[in-house]
C-alpha positions as protocol buffer text, in pm:
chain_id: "A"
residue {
  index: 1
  type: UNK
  ca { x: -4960 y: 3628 z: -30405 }
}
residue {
  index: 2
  type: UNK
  ca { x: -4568 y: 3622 z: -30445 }
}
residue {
  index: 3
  type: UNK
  ca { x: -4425 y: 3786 z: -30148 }
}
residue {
  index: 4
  type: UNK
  ca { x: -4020 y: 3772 z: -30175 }
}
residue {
  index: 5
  type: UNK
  ca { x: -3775 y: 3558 z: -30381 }
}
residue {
  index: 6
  type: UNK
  ca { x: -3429 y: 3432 z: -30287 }
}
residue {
  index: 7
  type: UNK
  ca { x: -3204 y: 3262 z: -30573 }
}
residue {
  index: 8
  type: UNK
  ca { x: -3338 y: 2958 z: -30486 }
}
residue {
  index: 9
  type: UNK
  ca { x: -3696 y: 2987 z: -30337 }
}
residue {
  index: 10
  type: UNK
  ca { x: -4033 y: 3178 z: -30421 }
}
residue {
  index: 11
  type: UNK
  ca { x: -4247 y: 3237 z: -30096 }
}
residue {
  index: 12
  type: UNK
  ca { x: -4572 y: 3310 z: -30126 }
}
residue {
  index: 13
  type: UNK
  ca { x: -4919 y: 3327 z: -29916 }
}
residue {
  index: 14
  type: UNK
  ca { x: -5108 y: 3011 z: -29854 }
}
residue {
  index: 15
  type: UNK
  ca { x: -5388 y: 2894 z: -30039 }
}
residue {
  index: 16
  type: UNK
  ca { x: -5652 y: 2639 z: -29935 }
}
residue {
  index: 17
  type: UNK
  ca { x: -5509 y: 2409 z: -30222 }
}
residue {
  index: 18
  type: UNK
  ca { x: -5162 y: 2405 z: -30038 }
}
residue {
  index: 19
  type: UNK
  ca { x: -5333 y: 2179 z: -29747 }
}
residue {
  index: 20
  type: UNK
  ca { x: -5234 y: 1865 z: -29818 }
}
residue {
  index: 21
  type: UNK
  ca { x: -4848 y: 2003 z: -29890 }
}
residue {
  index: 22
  type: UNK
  ca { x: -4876 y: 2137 z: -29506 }
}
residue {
  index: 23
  type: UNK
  ca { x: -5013 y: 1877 z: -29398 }
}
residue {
  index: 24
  type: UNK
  ca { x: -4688 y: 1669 z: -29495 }
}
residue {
  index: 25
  type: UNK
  ca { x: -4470 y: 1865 z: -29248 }
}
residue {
  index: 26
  type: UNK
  ca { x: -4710 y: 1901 z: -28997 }
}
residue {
  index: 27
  type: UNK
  ca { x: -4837 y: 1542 z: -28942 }
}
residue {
  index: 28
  type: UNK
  ca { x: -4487 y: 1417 z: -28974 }
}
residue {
  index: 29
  type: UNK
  ca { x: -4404 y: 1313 z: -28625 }
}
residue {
  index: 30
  type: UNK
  ca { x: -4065 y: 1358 z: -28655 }
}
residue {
  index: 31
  type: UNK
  ca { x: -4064 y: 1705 z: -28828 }
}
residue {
  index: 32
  type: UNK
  ca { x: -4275 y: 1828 z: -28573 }
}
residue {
  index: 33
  type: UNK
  ca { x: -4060 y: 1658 z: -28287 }
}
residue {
  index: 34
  type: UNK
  ca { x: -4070 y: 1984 z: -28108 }
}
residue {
  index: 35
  type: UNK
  ca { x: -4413 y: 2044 z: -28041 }
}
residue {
  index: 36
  type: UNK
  ca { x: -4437 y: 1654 z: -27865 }
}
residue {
  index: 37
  type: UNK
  ca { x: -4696 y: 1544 z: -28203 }
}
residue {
  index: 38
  type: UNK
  ca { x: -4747 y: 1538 z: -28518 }
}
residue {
  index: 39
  type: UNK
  ca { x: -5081 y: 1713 z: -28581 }
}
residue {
  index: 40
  type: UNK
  ca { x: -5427 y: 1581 z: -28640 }
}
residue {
  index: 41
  type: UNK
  ca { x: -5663 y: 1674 z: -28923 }
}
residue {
  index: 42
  type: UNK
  ca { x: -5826 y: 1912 z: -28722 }
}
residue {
  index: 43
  type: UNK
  ca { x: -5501 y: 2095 z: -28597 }
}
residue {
  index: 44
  type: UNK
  ca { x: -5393 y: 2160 z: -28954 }
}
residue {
  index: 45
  type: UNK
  ca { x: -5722 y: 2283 z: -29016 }
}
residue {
  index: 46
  type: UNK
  ca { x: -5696 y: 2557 z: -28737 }
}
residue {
  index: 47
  type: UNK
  ca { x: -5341 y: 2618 z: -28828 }
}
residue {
  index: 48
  type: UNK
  ca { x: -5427 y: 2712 z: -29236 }
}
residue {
  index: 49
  type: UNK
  ca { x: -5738 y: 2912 z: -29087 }
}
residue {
  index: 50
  type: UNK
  ca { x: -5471 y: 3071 z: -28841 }
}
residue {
  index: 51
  type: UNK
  ca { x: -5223 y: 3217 z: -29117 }
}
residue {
  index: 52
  type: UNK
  ca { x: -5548 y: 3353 z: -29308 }
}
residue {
  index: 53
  type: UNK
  ca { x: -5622 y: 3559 z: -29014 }
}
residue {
  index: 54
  type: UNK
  ca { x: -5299 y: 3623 z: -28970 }
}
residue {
  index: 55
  type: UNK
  ca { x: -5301 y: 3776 z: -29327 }
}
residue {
  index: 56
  type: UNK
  ca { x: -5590 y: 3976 z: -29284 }
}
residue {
  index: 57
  type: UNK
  ca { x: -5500 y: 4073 z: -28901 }
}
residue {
  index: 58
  type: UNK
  ca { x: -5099 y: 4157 z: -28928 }
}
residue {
  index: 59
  type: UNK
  ca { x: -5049 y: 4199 z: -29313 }
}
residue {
  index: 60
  type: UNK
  ca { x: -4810 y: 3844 z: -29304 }
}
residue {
  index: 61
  type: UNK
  ca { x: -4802 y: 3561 z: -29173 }
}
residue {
  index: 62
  type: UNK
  ca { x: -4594 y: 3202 z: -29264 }
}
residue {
  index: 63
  type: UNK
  ca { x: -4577 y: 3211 z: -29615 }
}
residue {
  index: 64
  type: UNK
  ca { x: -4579 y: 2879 z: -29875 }
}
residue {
  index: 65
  type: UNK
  ca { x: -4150 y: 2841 z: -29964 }
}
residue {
  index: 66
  type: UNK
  ca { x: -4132 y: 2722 z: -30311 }
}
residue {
  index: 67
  type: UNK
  ca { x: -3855 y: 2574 z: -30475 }
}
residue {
  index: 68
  type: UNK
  ca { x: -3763 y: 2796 z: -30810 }
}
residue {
  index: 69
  type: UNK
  ca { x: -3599 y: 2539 z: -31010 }
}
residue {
  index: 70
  type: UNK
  ca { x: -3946 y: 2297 z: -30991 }
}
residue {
  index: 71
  type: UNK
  ca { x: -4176 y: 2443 z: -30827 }
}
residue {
  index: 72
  type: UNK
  ca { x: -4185 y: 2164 z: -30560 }
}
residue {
  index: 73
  type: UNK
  ca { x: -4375 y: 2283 z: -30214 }
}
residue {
  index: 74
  type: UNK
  ca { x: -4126 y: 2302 z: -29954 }
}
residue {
  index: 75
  type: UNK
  ca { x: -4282 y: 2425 z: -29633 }
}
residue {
  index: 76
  type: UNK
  ca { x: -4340 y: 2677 z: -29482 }
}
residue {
  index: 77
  type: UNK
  ca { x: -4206 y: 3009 z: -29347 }
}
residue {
  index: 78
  type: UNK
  ca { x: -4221 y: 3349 z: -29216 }
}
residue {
  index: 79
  type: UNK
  ca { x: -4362 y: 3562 z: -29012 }
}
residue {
  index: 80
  type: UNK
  ca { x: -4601 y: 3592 z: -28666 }
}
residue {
  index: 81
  type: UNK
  ca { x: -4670 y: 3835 z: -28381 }
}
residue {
  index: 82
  type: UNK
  ca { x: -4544 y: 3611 z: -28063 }
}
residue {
  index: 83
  type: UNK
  ca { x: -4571 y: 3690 z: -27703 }
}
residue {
  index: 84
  type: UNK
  ca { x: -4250 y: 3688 z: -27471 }
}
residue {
  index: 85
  type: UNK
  ca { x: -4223 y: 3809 z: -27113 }
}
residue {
  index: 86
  type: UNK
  ca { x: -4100 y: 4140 z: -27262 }
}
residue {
  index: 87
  type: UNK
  ca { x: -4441 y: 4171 z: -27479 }
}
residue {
  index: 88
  type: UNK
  ca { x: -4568 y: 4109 z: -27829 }
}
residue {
  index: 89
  type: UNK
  ca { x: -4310 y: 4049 z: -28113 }
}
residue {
  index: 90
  type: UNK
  ca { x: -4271 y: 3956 z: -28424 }
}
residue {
  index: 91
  type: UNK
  ca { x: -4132 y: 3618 z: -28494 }
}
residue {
  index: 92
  type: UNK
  ca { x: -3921 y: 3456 z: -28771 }
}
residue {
  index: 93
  type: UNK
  ca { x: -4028 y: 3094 z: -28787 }
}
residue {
  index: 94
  type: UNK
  ca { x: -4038 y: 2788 z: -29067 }
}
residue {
  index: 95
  type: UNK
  ca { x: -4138 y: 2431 z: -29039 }
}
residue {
  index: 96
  type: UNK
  ca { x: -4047 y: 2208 z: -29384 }
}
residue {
  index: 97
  type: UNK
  ca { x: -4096 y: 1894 z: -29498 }
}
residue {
  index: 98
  type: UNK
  ca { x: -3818 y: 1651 z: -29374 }
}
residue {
  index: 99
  type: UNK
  ca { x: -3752 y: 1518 z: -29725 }
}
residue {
  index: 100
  type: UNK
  ca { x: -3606 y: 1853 z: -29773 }
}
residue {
  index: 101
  type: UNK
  ca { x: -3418 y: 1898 z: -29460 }
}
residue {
  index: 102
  type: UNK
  ca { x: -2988 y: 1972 z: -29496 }
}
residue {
  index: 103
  type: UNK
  ca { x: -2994 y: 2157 z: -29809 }
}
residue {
  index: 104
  type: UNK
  ca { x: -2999 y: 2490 z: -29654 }
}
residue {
  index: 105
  type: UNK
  ca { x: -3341 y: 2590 z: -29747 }
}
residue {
  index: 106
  type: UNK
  ca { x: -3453 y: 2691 z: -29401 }
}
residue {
  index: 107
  type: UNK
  ca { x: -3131 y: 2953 z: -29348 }
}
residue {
  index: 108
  type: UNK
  ca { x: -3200 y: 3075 z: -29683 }
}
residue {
  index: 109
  type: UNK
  ca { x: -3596 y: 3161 z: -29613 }
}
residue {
  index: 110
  type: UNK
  ca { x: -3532 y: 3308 z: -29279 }
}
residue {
  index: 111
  type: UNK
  ca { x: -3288 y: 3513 z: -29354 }
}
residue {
  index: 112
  type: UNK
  ca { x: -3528 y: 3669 z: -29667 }
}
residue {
  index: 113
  type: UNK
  ca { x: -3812 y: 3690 z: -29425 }
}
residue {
  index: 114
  type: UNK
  ca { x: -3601 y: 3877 z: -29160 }
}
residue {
  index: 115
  type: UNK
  ca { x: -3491 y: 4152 z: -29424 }
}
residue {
  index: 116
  type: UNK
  ca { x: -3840 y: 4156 z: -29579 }
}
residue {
  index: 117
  type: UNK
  ca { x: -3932 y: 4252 z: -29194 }
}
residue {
  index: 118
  type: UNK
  ca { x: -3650 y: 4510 z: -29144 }
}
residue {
  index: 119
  type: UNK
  ca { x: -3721 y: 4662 z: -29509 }
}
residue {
  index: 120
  type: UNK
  ca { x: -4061 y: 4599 z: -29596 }
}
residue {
  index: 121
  type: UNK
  ca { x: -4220 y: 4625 z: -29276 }
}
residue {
  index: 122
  type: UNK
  ca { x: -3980 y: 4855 z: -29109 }
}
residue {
  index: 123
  type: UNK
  ca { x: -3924 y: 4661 z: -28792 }
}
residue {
  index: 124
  type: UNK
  ca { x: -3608 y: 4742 z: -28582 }
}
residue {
  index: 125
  type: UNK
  ca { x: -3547 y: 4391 z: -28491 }
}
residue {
  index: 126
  type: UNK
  ca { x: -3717 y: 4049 z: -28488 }
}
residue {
  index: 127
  type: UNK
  ca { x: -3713 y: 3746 z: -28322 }
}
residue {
  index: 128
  type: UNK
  ca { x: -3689 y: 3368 z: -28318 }
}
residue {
  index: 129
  type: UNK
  ca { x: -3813 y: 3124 z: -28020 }
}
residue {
  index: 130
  type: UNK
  ca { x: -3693 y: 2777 z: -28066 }
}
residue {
  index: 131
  type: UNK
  ca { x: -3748 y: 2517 z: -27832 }
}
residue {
  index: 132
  type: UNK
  ca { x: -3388 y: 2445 z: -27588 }
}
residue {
  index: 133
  type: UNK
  ca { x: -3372 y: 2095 z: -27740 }
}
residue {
  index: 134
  type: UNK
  ca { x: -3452 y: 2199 z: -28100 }
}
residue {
  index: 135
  type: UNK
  ca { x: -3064 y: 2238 z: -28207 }
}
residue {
  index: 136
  type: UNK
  ca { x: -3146 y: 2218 z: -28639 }
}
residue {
  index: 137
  type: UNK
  ca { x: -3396 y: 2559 z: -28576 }
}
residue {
  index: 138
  type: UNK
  ca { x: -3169 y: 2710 z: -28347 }
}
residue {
  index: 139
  type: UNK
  ca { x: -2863 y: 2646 z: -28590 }
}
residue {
  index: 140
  type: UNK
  ca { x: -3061 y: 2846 z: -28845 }
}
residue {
  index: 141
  type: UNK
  ca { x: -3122 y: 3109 z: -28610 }
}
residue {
  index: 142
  type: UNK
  ca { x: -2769 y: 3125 z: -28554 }
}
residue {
  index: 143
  type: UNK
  ca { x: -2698 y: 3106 z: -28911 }
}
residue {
  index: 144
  type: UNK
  ca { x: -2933 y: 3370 z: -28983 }
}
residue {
  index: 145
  type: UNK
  ca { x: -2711 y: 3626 z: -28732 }
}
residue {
  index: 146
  type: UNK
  ca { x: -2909 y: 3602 z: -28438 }
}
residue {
  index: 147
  type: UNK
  ca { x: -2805 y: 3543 z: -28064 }
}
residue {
  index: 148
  type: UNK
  ca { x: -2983 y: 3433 z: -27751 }
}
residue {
  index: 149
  type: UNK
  ca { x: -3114 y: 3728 z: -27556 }
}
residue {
  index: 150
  type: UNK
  ca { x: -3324 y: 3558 z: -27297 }
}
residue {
  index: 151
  type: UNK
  ca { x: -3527 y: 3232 z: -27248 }
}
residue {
  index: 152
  type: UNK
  ca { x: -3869 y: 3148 z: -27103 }
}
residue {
  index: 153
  type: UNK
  ca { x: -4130 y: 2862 z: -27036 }
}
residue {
  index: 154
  type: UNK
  ca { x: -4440 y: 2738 z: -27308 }
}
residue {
  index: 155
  type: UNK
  ca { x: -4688 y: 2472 z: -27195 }
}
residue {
  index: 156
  type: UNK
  ca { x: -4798 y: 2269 z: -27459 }
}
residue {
  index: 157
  type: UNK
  ca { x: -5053 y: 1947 z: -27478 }
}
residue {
  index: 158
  type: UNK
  ca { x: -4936 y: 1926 z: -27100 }
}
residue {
  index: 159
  type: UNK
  ca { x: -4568 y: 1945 z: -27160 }
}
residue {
  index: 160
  type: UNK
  ca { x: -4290 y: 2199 z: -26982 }
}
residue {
  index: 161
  type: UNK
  ca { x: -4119 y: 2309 z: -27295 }
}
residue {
  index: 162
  type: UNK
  ca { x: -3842 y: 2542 z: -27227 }
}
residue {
  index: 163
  type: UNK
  ca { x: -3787 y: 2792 z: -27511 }
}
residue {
  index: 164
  type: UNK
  ca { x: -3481 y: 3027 z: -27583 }
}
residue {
  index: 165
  type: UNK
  ca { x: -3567 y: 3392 z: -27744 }
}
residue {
  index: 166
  type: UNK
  ca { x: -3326 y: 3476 z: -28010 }
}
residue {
  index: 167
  type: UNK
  ca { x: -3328 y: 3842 z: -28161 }
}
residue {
  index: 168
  type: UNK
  ca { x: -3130 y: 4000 z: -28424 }
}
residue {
  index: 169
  type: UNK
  ca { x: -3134 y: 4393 z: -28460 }
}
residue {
  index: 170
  type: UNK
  ca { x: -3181 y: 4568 z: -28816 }
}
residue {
  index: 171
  type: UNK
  ca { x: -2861 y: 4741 z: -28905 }
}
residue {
  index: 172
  type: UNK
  ca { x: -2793 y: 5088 z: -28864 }
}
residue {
  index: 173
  type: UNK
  ca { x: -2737 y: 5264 z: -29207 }
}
C-alpha cells in the first residue's frame, strides 16, 4: 500500500517479497556500521516481522522508499514509537542501501515522513535518535530542520552506544 510520494521517491509498506532488498542494507556491515554488525538471517527475519506489527500495532511503521524514475528498492524509512528518558515517542528513522548513499535520498524521505507525521497523524513534534558517531544520519536530521534537544545511553550486543535525541516541532499555523 502506497503511503506518501516525494518528486523523487514512492514509499510504501513492506511486503514479505521485499526481504531480500532489506536484507541488502541490513547485512551490509558497513551500512549498518552503527549498530556494531551487519545482521544475520535471523535478525532480518525479526526485523520484517517487527514493522508488520508495527503496522498493525501503531498504524506505520518504516516504510519500503522506492525510486520513481525505476522503481529500484532503495531502503527503507519512516516511522517508530521509541523510548527516551522523557517517555515514548515517535521516531523518524531510515537505513538504505549504500549503493545509494550521497544522492540525497535519505533527506528527501525523512523530511516526507516527518510531515506525513505532523499532517497525517497529527503529531506536534517528532524525533530522531542517531548514534553520537553516526555524522551521515545526523546530517539528515539536521537537514531535515531538526536540533539536538538532549542525549542518552543504548546498550546494544554488549556495546555503550551513546545516542543524541533530535526533535523538530510541527509549525504553528
Amino acid at each position: 500500500m502506497e503511503i506518501l510520494t516525494t518528486p523523487r521517491l514512492r514509499l510504501r509498506t513492506l511486503t514479505p517479497d521485499d526481504r531480500a532488498s532489506v536484507a541488502e542494507a541490513l547485512q551490509d556491515e558497513k551500512t549498518m556500521y552503527a549498530y556494531e554488525h551487519a545482521f544475520s538471517d535471523a535478525e532480518v527475519d525479526a526485523w520484517m516481522e517487527k514493522m508488520f506489527a508495527r503496522y498493525e500495532r501503531d498504524g506505520f511503521g518504516w516504510w519500503a522508499v522506492i525510486r520513481r524514475s525505476d522503481g529500484a528498492f532503495l531502503g527503507q524509512c519512516g516511522l517508530s514509537m521509541q523510548r527516551i528518558p522523557a517517555g515514548e515517542v515517535a521516531e523518524v528513522g531510515y537505513v538504505f542501501a549504500r549503493r545509494y548513499w550521497h544522492n540525497g535520498y535519505a533527506t528527501e524521505a525523512a523530511i516526507a515522513c516527518r510531515e506525513y507525521a505532523f499532517t497525517a497523524l497529527g503529531l506536534s513534534e517528532v524525533y530522531s535518535i542517531i548514534r553520537e558517531n553516526n555524522l551521515p544520519s545526523r546530517h539528515v536530521a539536521e537537514r531535515g530542520g531538526m536540533r539536538i534537544v538532549g542525549s542518552m545511553t543504548k546498550f546494544y550486543h554488549g556495546v555503550v552506544m551513546p545516542h543524541l535525541i533530535y526533535r523538530i516541532d510541527r509549525p504553528r499555523r
